[in-house]
C-alpha positions as CSV (number, residue, x, y, z in Angstrom):
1,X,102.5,76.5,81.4
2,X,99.3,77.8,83.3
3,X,99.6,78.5,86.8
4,X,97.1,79.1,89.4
5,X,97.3,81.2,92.9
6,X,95.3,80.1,96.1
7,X,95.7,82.1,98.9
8,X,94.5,80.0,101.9
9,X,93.4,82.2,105.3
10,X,90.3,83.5,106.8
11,X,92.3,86.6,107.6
12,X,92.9,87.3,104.4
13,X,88.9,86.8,103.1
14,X,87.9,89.2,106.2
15,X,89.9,91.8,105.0
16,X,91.8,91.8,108.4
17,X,95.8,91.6,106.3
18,X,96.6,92.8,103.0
19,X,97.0,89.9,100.5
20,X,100.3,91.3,99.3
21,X,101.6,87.2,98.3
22,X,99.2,87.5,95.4
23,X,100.3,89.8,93.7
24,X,104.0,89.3,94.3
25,X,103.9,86.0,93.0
26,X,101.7,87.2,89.9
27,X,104.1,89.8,89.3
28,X,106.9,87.0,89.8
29,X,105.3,83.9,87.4
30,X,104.9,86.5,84.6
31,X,108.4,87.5,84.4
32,X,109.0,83.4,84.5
33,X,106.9,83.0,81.3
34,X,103.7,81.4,83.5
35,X,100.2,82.3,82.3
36,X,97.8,82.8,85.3
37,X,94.2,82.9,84.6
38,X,93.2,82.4,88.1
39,X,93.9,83.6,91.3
40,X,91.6,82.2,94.2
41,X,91.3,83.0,98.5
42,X,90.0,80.6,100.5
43,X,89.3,80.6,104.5
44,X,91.1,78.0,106.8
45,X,88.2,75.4,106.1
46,X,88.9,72.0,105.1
47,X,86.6,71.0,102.6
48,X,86.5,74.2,100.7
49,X,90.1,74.1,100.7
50,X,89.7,70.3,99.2
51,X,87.1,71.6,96.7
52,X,89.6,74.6,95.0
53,X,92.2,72.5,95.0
54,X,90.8,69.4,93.2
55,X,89.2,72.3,90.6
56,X,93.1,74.3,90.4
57,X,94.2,70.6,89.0
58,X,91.8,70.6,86.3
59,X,92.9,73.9,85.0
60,X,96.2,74.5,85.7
61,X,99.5,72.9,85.5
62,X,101.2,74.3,88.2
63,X,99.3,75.2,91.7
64,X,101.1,77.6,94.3
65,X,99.4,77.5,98.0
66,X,100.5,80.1,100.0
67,X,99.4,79.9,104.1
68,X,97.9,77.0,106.3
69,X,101.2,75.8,107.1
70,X,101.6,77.1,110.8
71,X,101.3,75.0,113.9
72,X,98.2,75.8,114.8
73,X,94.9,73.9,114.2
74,X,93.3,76.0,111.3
75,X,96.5,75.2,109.8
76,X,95.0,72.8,107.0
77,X,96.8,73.0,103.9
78,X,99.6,70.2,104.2
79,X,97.2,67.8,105.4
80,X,94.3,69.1,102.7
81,X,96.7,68.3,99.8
82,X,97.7,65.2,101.3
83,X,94.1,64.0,101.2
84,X,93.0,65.1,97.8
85,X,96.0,63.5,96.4
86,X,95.7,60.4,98.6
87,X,99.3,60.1,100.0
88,X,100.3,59.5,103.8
89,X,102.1,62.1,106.0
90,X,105.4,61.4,107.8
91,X,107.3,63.3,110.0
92,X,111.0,64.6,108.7
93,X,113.9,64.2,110.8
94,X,115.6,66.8,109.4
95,X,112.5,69.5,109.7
96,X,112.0,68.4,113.2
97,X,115.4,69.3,114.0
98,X,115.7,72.7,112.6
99,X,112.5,73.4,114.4
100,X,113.9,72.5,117.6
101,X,117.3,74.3,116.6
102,X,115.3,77.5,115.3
103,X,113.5,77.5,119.5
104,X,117.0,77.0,120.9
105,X,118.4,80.2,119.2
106,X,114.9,82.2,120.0
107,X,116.1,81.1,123.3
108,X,112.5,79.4,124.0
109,X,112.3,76.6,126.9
110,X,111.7,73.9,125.0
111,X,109.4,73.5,121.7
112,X,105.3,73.9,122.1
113,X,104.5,70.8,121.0
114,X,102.1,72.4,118.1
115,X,105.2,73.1,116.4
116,X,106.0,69.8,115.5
117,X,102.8,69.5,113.1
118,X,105.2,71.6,111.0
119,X,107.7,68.5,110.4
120,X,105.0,66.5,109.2
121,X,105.6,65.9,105.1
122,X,103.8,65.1,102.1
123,X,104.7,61.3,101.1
124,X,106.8,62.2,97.9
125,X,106.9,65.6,98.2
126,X,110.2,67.5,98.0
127,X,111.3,69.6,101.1
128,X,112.1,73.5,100.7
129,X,113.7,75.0,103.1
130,X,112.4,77.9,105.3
131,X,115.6,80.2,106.2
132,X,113.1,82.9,107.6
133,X,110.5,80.5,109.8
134,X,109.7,77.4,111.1
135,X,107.1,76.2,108.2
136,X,109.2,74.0,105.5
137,X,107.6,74.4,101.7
138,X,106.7,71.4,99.7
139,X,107.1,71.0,95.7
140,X,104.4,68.0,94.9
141,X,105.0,66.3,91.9
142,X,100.8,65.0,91.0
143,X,102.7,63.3,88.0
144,X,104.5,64.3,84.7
145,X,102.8,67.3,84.2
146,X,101.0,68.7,87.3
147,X,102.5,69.8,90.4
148,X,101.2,71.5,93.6
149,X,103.6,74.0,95.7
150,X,103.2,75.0,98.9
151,X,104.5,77.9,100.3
152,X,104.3,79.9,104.1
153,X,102.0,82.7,104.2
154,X,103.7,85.6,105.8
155,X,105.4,87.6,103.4
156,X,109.0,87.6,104.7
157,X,108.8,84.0,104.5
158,X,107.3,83.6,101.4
159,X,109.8,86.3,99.5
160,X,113.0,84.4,100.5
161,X,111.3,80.7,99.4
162,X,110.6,82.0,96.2
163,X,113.8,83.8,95.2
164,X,115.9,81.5,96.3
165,X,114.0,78.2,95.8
166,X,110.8,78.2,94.1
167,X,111.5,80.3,90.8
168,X,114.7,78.6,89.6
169,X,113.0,75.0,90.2
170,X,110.2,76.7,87.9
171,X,112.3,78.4,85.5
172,X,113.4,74.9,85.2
173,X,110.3,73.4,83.6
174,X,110.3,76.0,80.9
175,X,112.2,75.2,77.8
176,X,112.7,78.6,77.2
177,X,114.8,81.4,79.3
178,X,112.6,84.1,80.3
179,X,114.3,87.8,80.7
180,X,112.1,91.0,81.5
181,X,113.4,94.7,81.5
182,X,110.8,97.5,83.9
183,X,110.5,100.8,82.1
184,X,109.1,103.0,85.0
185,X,107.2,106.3,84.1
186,X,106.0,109.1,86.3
187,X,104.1,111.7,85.4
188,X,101.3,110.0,83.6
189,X,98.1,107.5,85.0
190,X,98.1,104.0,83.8
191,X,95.3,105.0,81.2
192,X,97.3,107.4,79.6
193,X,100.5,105.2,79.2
194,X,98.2,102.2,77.8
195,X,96.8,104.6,75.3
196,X,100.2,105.8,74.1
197,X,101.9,102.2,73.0
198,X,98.3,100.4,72.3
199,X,99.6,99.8,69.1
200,X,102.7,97.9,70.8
201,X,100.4,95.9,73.2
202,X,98.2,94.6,70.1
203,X,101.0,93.5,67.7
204,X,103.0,91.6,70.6
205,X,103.8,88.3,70.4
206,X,107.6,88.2,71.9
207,X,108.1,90.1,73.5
208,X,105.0,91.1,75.6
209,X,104.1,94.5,77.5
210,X,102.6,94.3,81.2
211,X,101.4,97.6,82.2
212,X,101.1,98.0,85.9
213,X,99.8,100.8,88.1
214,X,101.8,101.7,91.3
215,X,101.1,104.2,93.5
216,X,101.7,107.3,91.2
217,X,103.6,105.5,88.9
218,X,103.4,103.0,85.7
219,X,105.3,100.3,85.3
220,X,105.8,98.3,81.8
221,X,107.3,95.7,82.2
222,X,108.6,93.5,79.1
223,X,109.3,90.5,78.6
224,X,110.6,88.4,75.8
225,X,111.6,84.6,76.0
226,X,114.9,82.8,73.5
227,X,116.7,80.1,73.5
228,X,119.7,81.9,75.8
229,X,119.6,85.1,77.9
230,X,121.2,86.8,75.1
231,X,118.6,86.2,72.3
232,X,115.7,87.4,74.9
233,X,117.6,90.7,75.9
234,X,118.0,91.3,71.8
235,X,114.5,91.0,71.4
236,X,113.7,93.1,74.3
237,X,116.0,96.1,73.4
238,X,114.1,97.8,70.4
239,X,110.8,97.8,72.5
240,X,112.8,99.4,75.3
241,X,113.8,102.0,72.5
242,X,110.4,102.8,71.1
243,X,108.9,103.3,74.9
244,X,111.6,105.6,75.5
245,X,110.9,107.5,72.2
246,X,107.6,107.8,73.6
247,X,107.8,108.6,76.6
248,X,110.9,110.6,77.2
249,X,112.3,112.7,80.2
250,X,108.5,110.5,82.0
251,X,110.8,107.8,82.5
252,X,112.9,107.7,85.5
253,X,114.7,104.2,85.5
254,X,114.5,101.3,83.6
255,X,116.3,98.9,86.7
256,X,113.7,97.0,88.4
257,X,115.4,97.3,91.8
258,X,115.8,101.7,91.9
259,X,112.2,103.6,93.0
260,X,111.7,106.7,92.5
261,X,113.4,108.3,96.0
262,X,116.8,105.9,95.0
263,X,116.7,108.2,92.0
264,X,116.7,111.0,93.1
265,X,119.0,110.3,95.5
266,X,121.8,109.4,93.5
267,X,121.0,111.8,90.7
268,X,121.8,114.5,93.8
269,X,125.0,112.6,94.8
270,X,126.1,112.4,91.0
271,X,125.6,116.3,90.8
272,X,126.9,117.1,94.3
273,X,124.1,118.7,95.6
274,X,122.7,119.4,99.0
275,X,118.8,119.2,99.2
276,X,116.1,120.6,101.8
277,X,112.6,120.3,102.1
278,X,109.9,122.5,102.8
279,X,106.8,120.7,103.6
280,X,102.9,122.0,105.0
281,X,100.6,119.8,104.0
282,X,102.3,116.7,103.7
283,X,103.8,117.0,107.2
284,X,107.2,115.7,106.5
285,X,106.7,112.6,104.0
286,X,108.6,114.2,101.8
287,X,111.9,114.3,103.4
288,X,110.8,110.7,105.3
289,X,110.9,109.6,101.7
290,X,114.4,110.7,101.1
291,X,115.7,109.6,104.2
292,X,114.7,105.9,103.6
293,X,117.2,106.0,101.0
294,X,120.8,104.6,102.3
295,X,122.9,106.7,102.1
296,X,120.4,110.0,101.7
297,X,122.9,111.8,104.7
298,X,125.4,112.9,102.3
299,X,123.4,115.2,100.5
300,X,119.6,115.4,102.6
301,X,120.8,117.4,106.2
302,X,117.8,119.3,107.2
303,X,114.0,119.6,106.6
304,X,111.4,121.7,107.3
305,X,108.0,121.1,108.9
306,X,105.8,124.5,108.0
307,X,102.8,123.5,109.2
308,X,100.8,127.3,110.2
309,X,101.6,130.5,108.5
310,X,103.7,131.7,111.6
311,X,106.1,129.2,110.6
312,X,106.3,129.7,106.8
313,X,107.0,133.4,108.1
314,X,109.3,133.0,111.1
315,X,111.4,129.9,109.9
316,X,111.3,130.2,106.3
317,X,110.5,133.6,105.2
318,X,107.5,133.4,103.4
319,X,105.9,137.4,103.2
320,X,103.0,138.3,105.5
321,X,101.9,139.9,102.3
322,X,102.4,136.9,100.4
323,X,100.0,134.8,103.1
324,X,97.6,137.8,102.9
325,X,97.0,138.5,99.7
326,X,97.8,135.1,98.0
327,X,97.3,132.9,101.0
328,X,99.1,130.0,102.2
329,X,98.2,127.6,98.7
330,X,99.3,129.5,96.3
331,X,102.2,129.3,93.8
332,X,103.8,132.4,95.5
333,X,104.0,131.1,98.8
334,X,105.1,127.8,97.7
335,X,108.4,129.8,95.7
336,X,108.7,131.7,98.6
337,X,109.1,128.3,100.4
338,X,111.4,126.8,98.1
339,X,113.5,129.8,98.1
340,X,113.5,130.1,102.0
341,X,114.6,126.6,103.1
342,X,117.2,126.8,100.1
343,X,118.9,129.7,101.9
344,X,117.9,128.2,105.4
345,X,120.2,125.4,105.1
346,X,122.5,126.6,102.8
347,X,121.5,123.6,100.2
348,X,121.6,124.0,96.7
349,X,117.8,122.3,95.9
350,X,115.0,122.3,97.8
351,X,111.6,121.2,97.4
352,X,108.5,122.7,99.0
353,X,104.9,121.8,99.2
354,X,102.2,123.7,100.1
355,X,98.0,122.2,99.7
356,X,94.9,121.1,101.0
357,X,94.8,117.4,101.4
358,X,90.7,117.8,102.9
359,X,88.8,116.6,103.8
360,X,88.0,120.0,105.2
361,X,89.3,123.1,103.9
362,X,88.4,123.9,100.4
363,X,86.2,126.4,98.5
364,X,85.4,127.0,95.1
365,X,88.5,128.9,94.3
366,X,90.6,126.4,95.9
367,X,89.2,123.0,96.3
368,X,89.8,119.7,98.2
369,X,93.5,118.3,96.6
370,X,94.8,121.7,95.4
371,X,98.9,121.6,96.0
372,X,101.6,123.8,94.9
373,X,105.0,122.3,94.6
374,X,108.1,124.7,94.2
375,X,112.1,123.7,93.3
376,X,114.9,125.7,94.0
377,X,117.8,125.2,92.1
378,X,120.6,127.5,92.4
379,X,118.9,130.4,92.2
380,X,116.4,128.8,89.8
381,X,112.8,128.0,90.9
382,X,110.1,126.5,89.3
383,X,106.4,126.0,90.4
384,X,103.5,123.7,89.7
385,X,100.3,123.7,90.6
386,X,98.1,119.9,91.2
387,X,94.5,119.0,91.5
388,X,94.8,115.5,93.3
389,X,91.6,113.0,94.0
390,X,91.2,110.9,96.5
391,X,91.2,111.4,100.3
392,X,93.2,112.5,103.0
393,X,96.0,110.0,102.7
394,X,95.9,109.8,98.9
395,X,96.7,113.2,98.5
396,X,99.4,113.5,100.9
397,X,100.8,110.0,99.2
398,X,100.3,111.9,95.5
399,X,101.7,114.8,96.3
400,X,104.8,113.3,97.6
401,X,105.5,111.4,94.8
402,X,104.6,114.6,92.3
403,X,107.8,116.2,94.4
404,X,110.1,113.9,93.9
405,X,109.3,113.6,90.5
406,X,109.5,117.5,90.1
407,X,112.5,117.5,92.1
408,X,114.1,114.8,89.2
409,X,112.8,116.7,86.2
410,X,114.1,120.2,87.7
411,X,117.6,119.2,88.2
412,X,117.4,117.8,84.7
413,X,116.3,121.0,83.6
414,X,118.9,122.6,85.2
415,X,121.3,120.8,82.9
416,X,119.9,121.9,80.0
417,X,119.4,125.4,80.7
């Protein structure tokens, strides 16, 4: 089945919010089995909105709407579909309750009237409950083959729909069961990866390969359909097999729910390891990183912020000559780092990070997006040195991914050694 995203909001054409509900629910339909070929933003306008729509029906077979269902009066999309499809509106008991009940426990006095817009209904159209909001989503059926879903544009609302409504009542039309298994790599850029299983991505049929760029890291993700779970997963495993032949110690986790810093955090906990961090250019992201992990306390107790070369002296022990000679980015000074905040908390890894992030600072020797990275582990360290493009807060963002990743690898190679 062919699907088709329109993202409906000024806001969102202006560039003034990130249109994160696109590519969620791209992500989403694609592990469901749904081909999109088009994805299309609109602003809060009426007849525009009327105009994509009535094109989305000649194209696709499915059409999610996501936004225009608020209270206010650039709110269109309820009563845009309703005209294009030629059906009444009529208010829902039941949605103008929960609105009234969701005011009470905000503790509001009384209900704007606005709000109430928002009970209004689609003649036909089947009600999806909003557990995060006030906006109700509506599954359309246009007739035995074409239906139109609308969905609440801000993302928390959105998220919750989907999971627990939207994507089984899809999952539904397909014949077939759909399952998907992420492979995630770090270490290599999204050209790389594509290069190294291009052979895999031009003989697939089922299953199929999605390669997806995220922030430092690739994500395949594969996906096979069968006529049960079982036979999908059974033609999914030997293409999990042959990327991980490939790819090797790159790959991180092949559980589409654990990032990168999860990771790392549990693969400390399993080894019983305390962990510090020694950071100068990236001002702390590092350990921030580590910390958003649950449950990061019993092994992450201390960190270190080394910003001048006072500090890397005084707190961490990094030589005067050290600074002198090889200067604050270097490999020295970022082993001397490691090796400092290791003994400073009495932790058994550390990680430390020493650069230029720009946009000032560099010369010829050592340019804009130079970082050194060090690991310390138990009495081990290793350095490596970066060149990372991109500005101010892409190289911080880089580099903090490149530790963690080191971090991984170092304690694997520990291991081994």
């Amino acid at each position: 089945m062919v699907i088709e995203l329109i993202s409906v909001g000024t806001e969102i054409l202006l560039g003034n919010i990130t249109n994160t509900n696109a590519r969620y629910l791209a992500e989403e339909c694609a592990v469901l089995g749904l081909s999109d070929y088009y994805q299309v933003t609109v602003g809060d306008n009426e007849k525009r909105l009327s105009a994509t729509i009535k094109t989305a029906l000649k194209r696709a077979d499915i059409i999610l709407l996501t936004g225009g269902l608020g209270p206010t009066e650039d709110d269109l999309t309820r009563e845009t579909v309703a005209k294009v499809l030629g059906r009444e509106m009529k208010e829902s008991p039941e949605i103008h309750q929960q609105i009234q009940d969701y005011f009470e426990r905000m503790g509001a006095r009384g209900t704007p009237d606005n709000n109430w817009k928002q009970a209004m209904v689609i003649e036909g159209a089947k009600i999806v409950e909003n557990h995060n909001g006030t906006a109700p989503g509506m599954i359309v059926e246009v007739d035995e083959t074409k239906r139109i879903i609308l969905m609440p544009g801000p993302p928390e609302e959105l998220k919750q729909m989907f999971e627990e409504s939207i994507a089984p009542y899809l999952a539904s039309l397909n014949n077939q069961v759909i399952v998907s298994k992420t492979v995630k790599i770090c270490g290599m850029g999204e050209s790389r990866v594509a290069e190294a299983i291009a052979d895999l991505i031009q003989a697939q049929t089922n299953p199929t390969i999605g390669t997806y760029a995220k922030g430092g890291e690739v994500h395949l993700r594969i996906t096979a359909s069968g006529e049960d779970s079982k036979a999908a997963r059974k033609s999914i495993k030997p293409v999990v097999k042959e990327i991980k032949s490939r790819f090797g110690d790159k790959i991180y986790t092949t559980r589409e729910s654990e990032s990168l810093e999860q990771h790392v955090i549990g693969l400390l906990k399993r080894k019983s390891m305390t962990v510090t961090t020694a950071e100068s250019c990236t001002g702390g992201l590092v350990a921030g990183e580590l910390i958003n992990v649950a449950g990061a306390s019993e092994v992450f107790r201390e960190g270190y912020i080394t910003y001048s070369n006072e500090a890397k002296h005084r707190i961490l022990g990094v030589k005067n000559k050290t600074l002198k000679t090889e200067g604050a980015v270097s490999a020295k000074c970022a082993e001397e780092m490691a090796k400092g905040a290791a003994k400073a908390a009495n932790a058994r890894a550390a990680i430390s990070v020493t650069g230029i992030a720009g946009p000032d600072g560099g010369t010829p020797e050592k340019p804009v997006g130079l970082v050194y990275i060090g690991c310390y582990i138990d009495g081990k360290v290793w350095v490596e040195s970066y060149h990372m493009n991109g500005n101010r807060q892409k190289v911080r963002e880089l580099t903090v991914k490149k530790a963690l990743d080191m971090l991984r690898r170092c304690i694997s190679d520990s291991d081994r050694s």
